[in-house]
KEPA-709354 format. One line per field, with one value per residue (C-alpha): residue number from 0; residue in three letters; x, y, z. Coordinates in pm, 1 decimal, padded with zeros to 6 digits. Each point is the difference from the previous one (the first is absolute). Layout:
<rs>
drenti c(NUM; ...)
nuvo c(ala; ...)
px c(X; ...)
py c(Y; ...)
pz c(Z; ...)
</rs>
This chain:
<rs>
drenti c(0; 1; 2; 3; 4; 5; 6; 7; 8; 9; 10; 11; 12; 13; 14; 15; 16; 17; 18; 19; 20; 21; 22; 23; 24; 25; 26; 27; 28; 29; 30; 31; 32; 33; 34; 35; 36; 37; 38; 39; 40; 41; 42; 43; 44; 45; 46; 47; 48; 49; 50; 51; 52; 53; 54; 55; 56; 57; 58; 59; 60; 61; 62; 63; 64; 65; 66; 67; 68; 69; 70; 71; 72; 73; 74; 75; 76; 77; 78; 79; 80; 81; 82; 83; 84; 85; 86; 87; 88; 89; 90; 91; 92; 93; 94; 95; 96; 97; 98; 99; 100; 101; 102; 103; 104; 105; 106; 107; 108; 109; 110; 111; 112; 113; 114; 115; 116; 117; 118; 119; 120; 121; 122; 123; 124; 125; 126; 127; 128; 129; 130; 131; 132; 133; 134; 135; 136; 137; 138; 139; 140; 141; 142; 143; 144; 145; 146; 147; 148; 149; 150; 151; 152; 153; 154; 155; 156; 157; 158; 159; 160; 161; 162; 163; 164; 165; 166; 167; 168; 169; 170; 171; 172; 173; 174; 175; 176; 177; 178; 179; 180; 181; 182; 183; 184; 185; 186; 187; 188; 189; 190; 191; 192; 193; 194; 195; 196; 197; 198; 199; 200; 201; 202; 203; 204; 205; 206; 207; 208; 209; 210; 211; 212; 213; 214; 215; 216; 217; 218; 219; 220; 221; 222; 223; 224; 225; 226; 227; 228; 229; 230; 231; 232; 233; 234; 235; 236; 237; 238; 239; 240; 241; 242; 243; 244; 245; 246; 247; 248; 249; 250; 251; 252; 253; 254; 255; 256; 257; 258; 259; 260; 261; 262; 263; 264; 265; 266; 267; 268; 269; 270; 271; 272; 273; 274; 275; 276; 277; 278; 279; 280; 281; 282; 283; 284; 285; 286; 287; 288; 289; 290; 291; 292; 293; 294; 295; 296; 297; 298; 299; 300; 301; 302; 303; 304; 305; 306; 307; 308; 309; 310; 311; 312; 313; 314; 315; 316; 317; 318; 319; 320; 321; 322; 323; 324; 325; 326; 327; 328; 329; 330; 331; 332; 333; 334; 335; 336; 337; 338; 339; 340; 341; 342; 343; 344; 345; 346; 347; 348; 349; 350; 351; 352; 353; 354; 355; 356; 357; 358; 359; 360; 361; 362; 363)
nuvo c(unk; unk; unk; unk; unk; unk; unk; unk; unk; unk; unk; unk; unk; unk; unk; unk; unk; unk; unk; unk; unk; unk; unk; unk; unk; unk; unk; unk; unk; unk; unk; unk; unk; unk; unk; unk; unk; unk; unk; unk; unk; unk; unk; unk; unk; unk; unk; unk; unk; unk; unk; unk; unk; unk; unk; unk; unk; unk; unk; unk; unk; unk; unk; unk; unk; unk; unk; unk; unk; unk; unk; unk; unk; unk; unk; unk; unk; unk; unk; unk; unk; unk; unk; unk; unk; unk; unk; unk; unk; unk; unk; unk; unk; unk; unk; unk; unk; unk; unk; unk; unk; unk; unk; unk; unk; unk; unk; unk; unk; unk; unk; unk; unk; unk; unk; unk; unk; unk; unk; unk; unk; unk; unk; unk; unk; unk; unk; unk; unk; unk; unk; unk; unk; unk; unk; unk; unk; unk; unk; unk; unk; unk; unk; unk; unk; unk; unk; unk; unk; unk; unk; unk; unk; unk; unk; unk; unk; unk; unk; unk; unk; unk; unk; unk; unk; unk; unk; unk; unk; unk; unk; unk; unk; unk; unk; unk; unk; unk; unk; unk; unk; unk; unk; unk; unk; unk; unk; unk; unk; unk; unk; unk; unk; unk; unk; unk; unk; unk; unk; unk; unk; unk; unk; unk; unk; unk; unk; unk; unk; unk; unk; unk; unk; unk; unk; unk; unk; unk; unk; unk; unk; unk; unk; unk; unk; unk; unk; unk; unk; unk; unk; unk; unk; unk; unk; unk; unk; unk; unk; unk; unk; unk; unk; unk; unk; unk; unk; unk; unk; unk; unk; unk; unk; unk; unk; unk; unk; unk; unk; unk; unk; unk; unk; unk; unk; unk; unk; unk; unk; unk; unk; unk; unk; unk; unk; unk; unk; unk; unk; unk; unk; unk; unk; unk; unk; unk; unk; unk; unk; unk; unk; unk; unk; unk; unk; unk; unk; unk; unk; unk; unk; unk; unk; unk; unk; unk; unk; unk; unk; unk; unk; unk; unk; unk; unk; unk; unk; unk; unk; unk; unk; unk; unk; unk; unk; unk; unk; unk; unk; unk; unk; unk; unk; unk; unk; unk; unk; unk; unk; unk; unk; unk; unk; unk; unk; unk; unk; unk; unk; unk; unk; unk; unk; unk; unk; unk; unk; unk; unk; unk; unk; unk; unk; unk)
px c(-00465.9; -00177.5; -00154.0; -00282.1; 00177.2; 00355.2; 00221.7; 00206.9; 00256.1; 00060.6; 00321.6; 00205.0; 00287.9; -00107.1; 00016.8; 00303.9; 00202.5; 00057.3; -00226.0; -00305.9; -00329.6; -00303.3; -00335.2; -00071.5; -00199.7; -00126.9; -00205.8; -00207.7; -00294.5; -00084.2; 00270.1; 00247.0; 00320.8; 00372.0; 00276.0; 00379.3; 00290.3; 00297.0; 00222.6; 00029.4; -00117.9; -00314.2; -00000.9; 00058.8; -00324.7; -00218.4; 00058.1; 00009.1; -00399.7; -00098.0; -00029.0; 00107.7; -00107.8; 00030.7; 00312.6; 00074.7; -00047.0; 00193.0; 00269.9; -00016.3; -00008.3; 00288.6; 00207.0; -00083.1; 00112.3; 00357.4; 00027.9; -00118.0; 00257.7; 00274.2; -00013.9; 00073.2; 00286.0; 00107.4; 00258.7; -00033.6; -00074.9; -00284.7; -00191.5; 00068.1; -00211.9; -00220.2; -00066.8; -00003.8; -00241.9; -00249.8; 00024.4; -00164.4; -00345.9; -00205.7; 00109.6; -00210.4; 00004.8; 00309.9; -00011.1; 00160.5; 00357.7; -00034.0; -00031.3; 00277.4; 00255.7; -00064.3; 00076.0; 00313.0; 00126.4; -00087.5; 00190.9; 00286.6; 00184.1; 00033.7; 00226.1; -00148.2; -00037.3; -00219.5; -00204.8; -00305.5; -00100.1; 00059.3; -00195.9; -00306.4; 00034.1; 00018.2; -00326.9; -00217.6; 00078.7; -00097.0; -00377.9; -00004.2; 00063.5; -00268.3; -00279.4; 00122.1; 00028.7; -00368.5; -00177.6; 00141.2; -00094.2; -00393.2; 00051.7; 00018.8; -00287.1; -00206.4; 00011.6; -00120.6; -00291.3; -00077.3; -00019.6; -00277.0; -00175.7; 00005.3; -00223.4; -00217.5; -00086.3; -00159.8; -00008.4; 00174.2; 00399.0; 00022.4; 00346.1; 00035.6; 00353.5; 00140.9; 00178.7; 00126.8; 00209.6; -00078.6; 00251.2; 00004.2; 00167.6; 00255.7; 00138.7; -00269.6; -00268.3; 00033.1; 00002.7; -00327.9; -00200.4; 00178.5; -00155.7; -00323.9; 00046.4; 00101.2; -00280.4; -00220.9; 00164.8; -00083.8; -00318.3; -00035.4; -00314.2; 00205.1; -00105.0; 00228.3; -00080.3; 00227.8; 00053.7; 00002.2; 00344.4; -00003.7; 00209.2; 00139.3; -00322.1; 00254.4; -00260.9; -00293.3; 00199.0; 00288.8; -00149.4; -00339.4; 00133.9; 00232.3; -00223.6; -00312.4; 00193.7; 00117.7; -00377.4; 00000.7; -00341.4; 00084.3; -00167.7; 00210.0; -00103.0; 00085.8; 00314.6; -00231.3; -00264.6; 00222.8; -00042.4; -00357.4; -00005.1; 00187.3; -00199.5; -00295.1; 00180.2; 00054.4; 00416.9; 00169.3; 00316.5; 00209.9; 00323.8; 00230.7; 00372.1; 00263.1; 00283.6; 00198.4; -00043.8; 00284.6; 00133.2; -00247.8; -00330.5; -00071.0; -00141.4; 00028.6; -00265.1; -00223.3; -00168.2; -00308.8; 00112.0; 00016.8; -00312.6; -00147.1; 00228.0; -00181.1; -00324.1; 00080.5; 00129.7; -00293.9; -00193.1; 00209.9; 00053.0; 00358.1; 00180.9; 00303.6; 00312.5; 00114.6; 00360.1; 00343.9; 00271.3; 00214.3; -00272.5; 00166.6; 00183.5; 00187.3; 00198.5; -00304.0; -00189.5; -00288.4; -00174.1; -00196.8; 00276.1; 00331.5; -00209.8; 00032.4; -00361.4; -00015.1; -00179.3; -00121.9; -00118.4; -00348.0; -00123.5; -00071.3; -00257.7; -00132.2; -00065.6; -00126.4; 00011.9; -00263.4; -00221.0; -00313.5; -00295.3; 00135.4; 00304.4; 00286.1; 00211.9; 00044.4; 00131.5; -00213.1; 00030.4; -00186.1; 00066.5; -00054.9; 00243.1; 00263.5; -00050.5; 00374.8; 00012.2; 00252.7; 00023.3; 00224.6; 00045.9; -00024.2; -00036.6; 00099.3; -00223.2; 00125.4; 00129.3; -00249.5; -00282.2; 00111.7; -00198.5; 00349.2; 00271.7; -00057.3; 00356.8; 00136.4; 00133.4; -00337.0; -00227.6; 00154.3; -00075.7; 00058.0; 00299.5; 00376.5; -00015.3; -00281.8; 00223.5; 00300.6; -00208.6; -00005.8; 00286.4; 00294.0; 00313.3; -00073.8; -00003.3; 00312.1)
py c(-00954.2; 00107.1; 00264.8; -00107.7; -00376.7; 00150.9; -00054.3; 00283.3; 00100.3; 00339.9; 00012.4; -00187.9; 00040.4; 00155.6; -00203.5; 00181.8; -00184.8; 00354.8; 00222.1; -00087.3; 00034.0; 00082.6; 00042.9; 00375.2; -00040.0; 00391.9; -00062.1; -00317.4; -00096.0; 00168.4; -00028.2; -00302.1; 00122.0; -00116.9; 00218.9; -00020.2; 00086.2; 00025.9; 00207.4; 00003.8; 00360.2; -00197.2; -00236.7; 00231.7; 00263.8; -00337.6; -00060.7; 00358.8; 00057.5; -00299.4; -00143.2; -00293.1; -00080.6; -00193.2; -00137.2; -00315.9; 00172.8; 00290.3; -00202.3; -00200.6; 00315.2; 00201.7; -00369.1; 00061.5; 00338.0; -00096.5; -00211.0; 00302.5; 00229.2; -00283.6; -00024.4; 00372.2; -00002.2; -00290.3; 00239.7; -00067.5; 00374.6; -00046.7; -00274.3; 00177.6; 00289.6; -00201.5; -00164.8; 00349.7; 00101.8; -00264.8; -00045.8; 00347.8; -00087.4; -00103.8; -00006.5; -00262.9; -00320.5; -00166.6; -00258.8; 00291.2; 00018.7; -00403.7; -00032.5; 00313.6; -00190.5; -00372.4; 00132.3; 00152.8; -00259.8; -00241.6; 00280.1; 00133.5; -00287.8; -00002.4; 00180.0; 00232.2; -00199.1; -00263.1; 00291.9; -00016.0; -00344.3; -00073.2; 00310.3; -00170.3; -00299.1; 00132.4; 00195.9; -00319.3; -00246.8; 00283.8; 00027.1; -00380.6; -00032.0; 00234.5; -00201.8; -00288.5; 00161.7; 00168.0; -00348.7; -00130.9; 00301.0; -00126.0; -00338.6; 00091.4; 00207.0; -00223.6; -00219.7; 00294.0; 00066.5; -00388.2; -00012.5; 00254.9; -00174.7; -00294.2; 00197.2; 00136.1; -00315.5; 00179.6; 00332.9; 00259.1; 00149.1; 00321.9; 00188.9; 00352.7; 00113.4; 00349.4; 00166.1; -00229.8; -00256.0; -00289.2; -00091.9; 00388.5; 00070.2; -00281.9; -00147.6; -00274.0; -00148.7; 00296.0; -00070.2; 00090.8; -00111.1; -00307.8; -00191.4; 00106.3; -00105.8; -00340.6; -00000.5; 00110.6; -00277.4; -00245.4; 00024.0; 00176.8; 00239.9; 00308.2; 00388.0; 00301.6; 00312.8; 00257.4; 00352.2; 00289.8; 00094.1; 00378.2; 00165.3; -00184.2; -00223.8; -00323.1; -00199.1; 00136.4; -00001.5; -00283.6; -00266.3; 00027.9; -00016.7; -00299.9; -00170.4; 00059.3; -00164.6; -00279.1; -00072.0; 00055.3; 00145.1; 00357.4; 00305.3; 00357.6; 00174.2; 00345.7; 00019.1; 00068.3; -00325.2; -00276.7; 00093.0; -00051.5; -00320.3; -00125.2; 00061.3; -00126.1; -00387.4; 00103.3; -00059.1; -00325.0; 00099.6; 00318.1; -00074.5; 00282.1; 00059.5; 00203.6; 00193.1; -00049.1; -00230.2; 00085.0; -00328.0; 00041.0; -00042.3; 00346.2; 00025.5; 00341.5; 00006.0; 00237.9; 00275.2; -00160.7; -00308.8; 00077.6; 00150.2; -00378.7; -00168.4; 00225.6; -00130.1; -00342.1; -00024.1; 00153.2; -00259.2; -00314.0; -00023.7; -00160.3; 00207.9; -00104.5; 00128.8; -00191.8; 00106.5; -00176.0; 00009.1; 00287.2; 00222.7; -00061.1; 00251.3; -00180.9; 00365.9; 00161.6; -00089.5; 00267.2; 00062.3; 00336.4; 00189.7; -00211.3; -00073.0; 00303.0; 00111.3; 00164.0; 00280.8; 00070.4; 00247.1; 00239.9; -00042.3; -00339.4; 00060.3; 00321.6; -00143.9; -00314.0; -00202.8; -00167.3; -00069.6; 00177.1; -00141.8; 00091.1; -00211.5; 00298.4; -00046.0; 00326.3; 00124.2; 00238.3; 00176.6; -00097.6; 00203.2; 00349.9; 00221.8; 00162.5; -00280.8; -00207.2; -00337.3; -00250.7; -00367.7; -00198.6; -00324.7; -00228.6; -00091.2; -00245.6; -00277.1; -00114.4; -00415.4; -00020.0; 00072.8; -00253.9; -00358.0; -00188.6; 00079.9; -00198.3; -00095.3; -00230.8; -00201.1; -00000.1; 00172.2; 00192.2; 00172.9; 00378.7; 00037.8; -00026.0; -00366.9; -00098.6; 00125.3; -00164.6; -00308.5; 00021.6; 00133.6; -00127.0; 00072.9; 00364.5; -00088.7; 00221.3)
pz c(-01096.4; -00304.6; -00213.2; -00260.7; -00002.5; -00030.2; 00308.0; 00099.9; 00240.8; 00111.9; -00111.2; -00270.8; -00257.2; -00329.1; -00337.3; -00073.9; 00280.5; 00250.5; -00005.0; 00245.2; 00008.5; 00273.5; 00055.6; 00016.3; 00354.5; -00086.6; -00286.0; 00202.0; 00054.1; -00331.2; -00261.2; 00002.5; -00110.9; 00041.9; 00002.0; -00123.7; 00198.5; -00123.1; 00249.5; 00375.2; -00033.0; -00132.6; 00280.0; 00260.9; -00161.0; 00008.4; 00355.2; 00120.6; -00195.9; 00096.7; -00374.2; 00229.0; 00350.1; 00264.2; 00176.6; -00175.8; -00303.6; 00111.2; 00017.3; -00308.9; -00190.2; 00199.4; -00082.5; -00410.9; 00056.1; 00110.7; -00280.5; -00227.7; 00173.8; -00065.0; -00378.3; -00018.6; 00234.6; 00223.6; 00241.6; 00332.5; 00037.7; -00260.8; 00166.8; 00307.9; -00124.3; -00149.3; 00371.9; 00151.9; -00244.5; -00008.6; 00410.4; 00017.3; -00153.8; 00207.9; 00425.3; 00151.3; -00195.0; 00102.9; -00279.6; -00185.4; 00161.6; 00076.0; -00435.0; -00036.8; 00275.5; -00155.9; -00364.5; 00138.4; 00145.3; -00316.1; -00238.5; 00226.2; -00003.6; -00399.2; -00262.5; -00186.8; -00300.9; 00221.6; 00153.6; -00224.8; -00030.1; 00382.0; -00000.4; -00192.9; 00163.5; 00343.8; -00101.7; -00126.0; 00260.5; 00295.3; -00230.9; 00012.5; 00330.5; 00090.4; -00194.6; 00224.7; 00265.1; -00041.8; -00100.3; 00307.9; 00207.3; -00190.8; 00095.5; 00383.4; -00033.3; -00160.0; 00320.2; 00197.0; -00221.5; -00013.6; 00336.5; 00013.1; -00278.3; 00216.6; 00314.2; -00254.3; -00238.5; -00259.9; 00053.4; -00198.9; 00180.6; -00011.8; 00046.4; -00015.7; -00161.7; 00012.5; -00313.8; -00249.6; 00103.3; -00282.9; -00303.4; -00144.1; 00319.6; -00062.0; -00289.4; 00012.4; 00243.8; 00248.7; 00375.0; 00183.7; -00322.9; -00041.7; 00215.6; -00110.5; -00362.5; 00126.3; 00225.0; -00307.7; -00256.1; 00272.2; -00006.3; 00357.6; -00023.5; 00096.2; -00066.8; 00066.0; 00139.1; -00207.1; 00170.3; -00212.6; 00131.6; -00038.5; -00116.9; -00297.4; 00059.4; -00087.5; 00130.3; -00240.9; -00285.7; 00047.5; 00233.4; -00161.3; -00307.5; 00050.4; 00190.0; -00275.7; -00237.9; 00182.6; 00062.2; 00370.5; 00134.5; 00186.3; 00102.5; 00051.6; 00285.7; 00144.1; 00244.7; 00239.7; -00016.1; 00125.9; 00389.6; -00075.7; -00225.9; 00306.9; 00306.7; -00270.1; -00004.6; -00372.7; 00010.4; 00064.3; -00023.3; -00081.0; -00234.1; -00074.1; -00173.0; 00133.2; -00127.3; 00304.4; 00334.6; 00296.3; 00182.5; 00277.0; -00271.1; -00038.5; -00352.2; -00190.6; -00306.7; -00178.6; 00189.5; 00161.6; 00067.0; 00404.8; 00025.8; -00182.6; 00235.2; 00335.9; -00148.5; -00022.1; 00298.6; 00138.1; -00171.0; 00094.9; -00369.2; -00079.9; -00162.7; -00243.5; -00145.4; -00383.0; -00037.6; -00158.9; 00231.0; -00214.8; 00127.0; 00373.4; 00147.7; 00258.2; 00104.5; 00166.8; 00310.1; 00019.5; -00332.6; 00143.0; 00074.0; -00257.5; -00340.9; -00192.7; -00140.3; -00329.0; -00095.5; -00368.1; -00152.3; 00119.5; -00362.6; 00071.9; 00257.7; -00167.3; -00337.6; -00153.3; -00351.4; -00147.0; -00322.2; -00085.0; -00186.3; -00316.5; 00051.4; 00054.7; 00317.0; 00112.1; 00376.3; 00243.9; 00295.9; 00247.8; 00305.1; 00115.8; -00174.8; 00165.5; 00282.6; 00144.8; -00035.6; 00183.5; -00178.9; 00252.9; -00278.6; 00284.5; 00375.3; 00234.1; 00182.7; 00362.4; 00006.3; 00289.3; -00251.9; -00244.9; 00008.3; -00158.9; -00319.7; -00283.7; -00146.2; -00291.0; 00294.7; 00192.3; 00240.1; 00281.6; 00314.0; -00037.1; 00260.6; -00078.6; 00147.7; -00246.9; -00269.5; 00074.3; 00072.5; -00355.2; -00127.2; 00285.0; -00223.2; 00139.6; 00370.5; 00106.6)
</rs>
């Protein structure tokens, strides 16, 4: 995707050949600034704050920061610290052990003296699979969103998204947003409804953004509006990410995303899940009580960062002081609520047979 004509990924190598370099997700929508890491200390304090989000991404990064850890010390009992370490950011997104496990397994077999570059390699061909992986995962969605265009000759699609799941949650493309850009580049008159997503409010400040400067028309709304947009004929279609999805379809994503899913439902609007298949976790069965929900800090809820008219980005509280807050990161929407998966391999059923309709090398 691109910035002001300049295409970016989240994540690359550094003109110096190791070091690597992000997009400091903080500082957005009103500051673009990238940020150098150049330790898996560094990797492991992006993750954790959330400099970089989402699960792809996650996992890129957590990848990078083996191959930082390695060029200090490539011990088996380093990079097993350096696993250990990095594992413990961030609980729900399974992309993050899936990256952690595949770099192992691309370094372990190695002498020390090899560790590094298979390192690096390991590392760029996991980021390149994921921007095939996503533009397939748009590809399939596109069809869905055709299809619509196609009952409505004419008339403008509009899909309401949750958080940010577009290319600054993956290394490029994204996965619910992909299909919308394609749908956009085609020509298709399509128009997203962007929640707020509070807390962080990803969706005000990432998926606007992203989405603004890809051209594609959009309109934030409060968490709370989509129920009515709904039973108002004003969604299409709902398409979401998620940070993990059990073998059964469950999908685990950010906080929110059930309540959109109730509403659809109520609303016999279909209601989709974009995801790559290393967000799969093929151990678990029942996502409400198995998928592991993280909870962040209070401050989150009880303050909030923005710019002022005079252009300073400053952070205030906003809630009564003295007051608890909870901020549960995510929750978990029920397969039965969930219209189909969209895959790189295709459109599934959410069930463990739709899956493995898809993917059969896991049958058994």
């Amino acid at each position: 995707m691109k910035i002001d004509g300049i295409h970016y990924r989240t994540i690359w190598v550094a003109d110096d050949g190791w070091s690597v370099e992000v997009i400091d997700q903080t500082k957005l929508p009103h500051e673009f600034r990238t940020l150098r890491l150049t330790s898996a200390d560094d990797a492991a304090r992006a993750i954790k704050d959330m400099i970089v989000r989402g699960a792809p991404l996650i996992g890129a990064t957590a990848a990078y920061g083996l191959c930082l850890a390695l060029r200090d010390d490539t011990s088996d009992a380093a990079l097993h610290e350096a696993y250990e370490m990095l594992a413990a950011t961030r609980p729900t997104a399974v992309n993050l052990k899936w990256a952690l496990d595949e770099m192992v397994k691309a370094v372990k077999p190695h002498g020390h003296n090899a560790r590094v570059e298979a390192a690096y390699t390991a590392a760029a061909k996991l980021c390149d699979d994921d921007v095939e992986i996503c533009r397939r995962i748009g590809e399939n969605g596109l069809k869905i969103i055709r299809g619509h265009a196609e009952t409505k000759p004419g008339r403008t699609i509009n899909v309401l998204t949750h958080c940010n799941a577009g290319w600054l949650a993956c290394v490029d493309w994204g996965t619910a947003l992909a299909p919308i850009y394609m749908a956009h580049d085609a020509g298709l008159p399509v128009h997203v409804w962007v929640d707020e997503t509070r807390p962080r409010n990803q969706g005000a400040s990432l998926t606007a953004f992203e989405l603004g400067r890809h051209g594609v028309p959009h309109t934030i709304i409060p968490d709370n509006a989509g129920g009515h947009l709904m039973q108002h004929g004003q969604v299409d279609l709902c398409i979401v990410g998620t940070d993990r999805t059990t073998a059964t379809g469950d999908a685990a994503n950010k906080i929110g995303t059930y309540l959109k899913a109730l509403a659809a439902y109520d609303n016999d609007v279909p209601f989709y899940v974009a995801l790559p298949h290393t967000t799969i976790d093929w151990t678990l069965s029942d996502g409400i009580h198995e998928i592991p929900i993280e909870q962040r800090s209070a401050r989150e809820v009880t303050h909030m960062t923005g710019k002022t008219a005079s252009g300073e980005i400053v952070t205030v509280e906003i809630s009564a002081p003295g007051s608890a807050a909870a901020n549960y990161g995510f929750d978990v929407t029920p397969a039965r609520l969930i219209t189909g998966l969209i895959t790189e391999r295709g459109v599934a059923a959410a069930s463990r047979e739709g899956l493995l309709t898809l993917y059969p090398e896991r049958r058994g």
